[in-house]
Residue, then its C-alpha position, 0 to 999 in steps of 0.5 A: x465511452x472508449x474502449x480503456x474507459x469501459x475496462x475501468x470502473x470507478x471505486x467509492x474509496x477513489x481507486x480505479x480497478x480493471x474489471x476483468x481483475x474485479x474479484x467477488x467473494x464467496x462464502x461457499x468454503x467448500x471451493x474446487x481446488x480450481x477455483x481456488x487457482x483461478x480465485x489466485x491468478x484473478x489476484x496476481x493479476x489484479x493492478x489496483x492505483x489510489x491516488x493520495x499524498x506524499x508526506x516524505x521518507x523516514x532514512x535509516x529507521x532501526x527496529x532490532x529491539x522490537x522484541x520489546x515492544x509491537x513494531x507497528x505502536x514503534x514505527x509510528x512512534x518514528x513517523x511522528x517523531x520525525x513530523x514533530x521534528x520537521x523531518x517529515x510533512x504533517x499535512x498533505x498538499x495538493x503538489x504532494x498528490x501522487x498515483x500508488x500502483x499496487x500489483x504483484x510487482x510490489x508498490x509504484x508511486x508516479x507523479x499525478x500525469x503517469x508520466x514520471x515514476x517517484x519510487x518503486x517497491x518490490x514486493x520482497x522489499x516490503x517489510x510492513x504496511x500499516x494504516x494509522x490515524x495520526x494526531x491530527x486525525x489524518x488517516x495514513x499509511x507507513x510503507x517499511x521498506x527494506x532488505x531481508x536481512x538487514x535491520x536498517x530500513x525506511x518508512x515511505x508516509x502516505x496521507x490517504x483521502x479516507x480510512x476505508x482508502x487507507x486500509x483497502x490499500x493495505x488489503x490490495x498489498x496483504x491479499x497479494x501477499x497471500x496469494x503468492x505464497x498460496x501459489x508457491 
C-alpha cells in the first residue's frame, strides 16, 4: 500500500476521508477550551469527496415570497417541477457521475478523473443545502447557490447512492459551517 493510500480510508457511505481529518466525538460536555480549538481546526481542515450523479441546474429560482411558506418544501417544489418539465434530469446515469469536494472552501464538483472541474462553490455563496427523497424514491441533495443580497439563485441537483450519503454530505458542509463561525 503507498504512502497516499495509507493516509485514505475507505468509508461505508462511499466517501473517502483523510485520517489525519477523521474526527471522533465526545460526549464529555465539559471539553477545554483547547480542545474545542483543536476539535475546530481538525474541521476546517477536513477535505471530505462523495462520488454521486449530476441531474442539472435549476437558473434564476426566486424564493422572496418564502415568509409564506418553509423554503425547503418550496425549493423541492422548483426541482421536481422542472424534472417534470424536462428542465432537469429524474435519474441518474453513469456519465452524469461526478466526485463532490467538501472542505472549507465550499463545495467542487470535478468529472470522475479529477482531471476537469465542473462547478465551484464557495462557502459564502451557499444559501441552502438540503437532503430530499424524490417521487421515485431517489435520495437527492439541492445546492442553493447564490449572492448575499440578491434574491435570484440556483439549485445545483445531485442523486446520491444512498440516504445516509445524502445526509453526511450535508453534515460535512453543516459542521463546517459551524466551525467557522465558532472561530470567528
Amino acid at each position: 500500500m503507498s504512502k497516499k493510500q495509507s493516509k485514505m480510508k475507505l468509508l461505508q457511505n462511499g466517501s473517502r476521508e483523510s485520517i489525519n481529518s477523521h474526527l471522533t466525538g465526545s460526549s464529555n460536555e465539559s471539553l477545554s477550551l483547547k480542545d474545542d480549538k483543536d476539535k475546530v481546526d481538525k474541521i476546517l481542515l477536513q477535505r471530505v469527496h462523495f462520488q454521486v450523479y449530476y441531474l442539472g441546474v435549476v437558473q434564476k429560482i426566486n424564493m422572496t415570497n418564502s415568509k409564506n411558506r418553509d423554503t425547503e418544501p418550496q425549493l423541492v417544489d422548483i426541482v421536481e417541477e422542472s424534472q417534470i418539465e424536462g428542465k432537469l434530469q429524474v435519474a441518474a446515469n453513469e456519465e452524469n457521475r461526478v466526485l463532490m469536494f467538501v472542505s472549507r472552501h465550499g463545495i467542487k464538483v470535478m468529472d470522475t478523473s479529477g482531471q476537469e472541474v465542473l462547478h465551484r462553490h464557495p462557502l459564502h455563496t451557499i444559501a441552502q443545502l438540503i437532503q430530499y427523497t424524490d417521487g421515485s424514491g431517489h435520495q437527492n441533495i439541492a445546492v442553493k447557490v447564490g449572492q448575499v443580497g440578491k434574491h435570484l439563485y440556483q439549485c445545483y441537483v445531485f442523486q446520491c447512492h444512498t440516504k445516509d450519503q445524502a445526509r453526511n454530505i450535508c453534515d460535512c458542509v453543516r459542521r463546517i459551517f459551524d466551525a467557522i463561525t465558532t472561530k470567528s
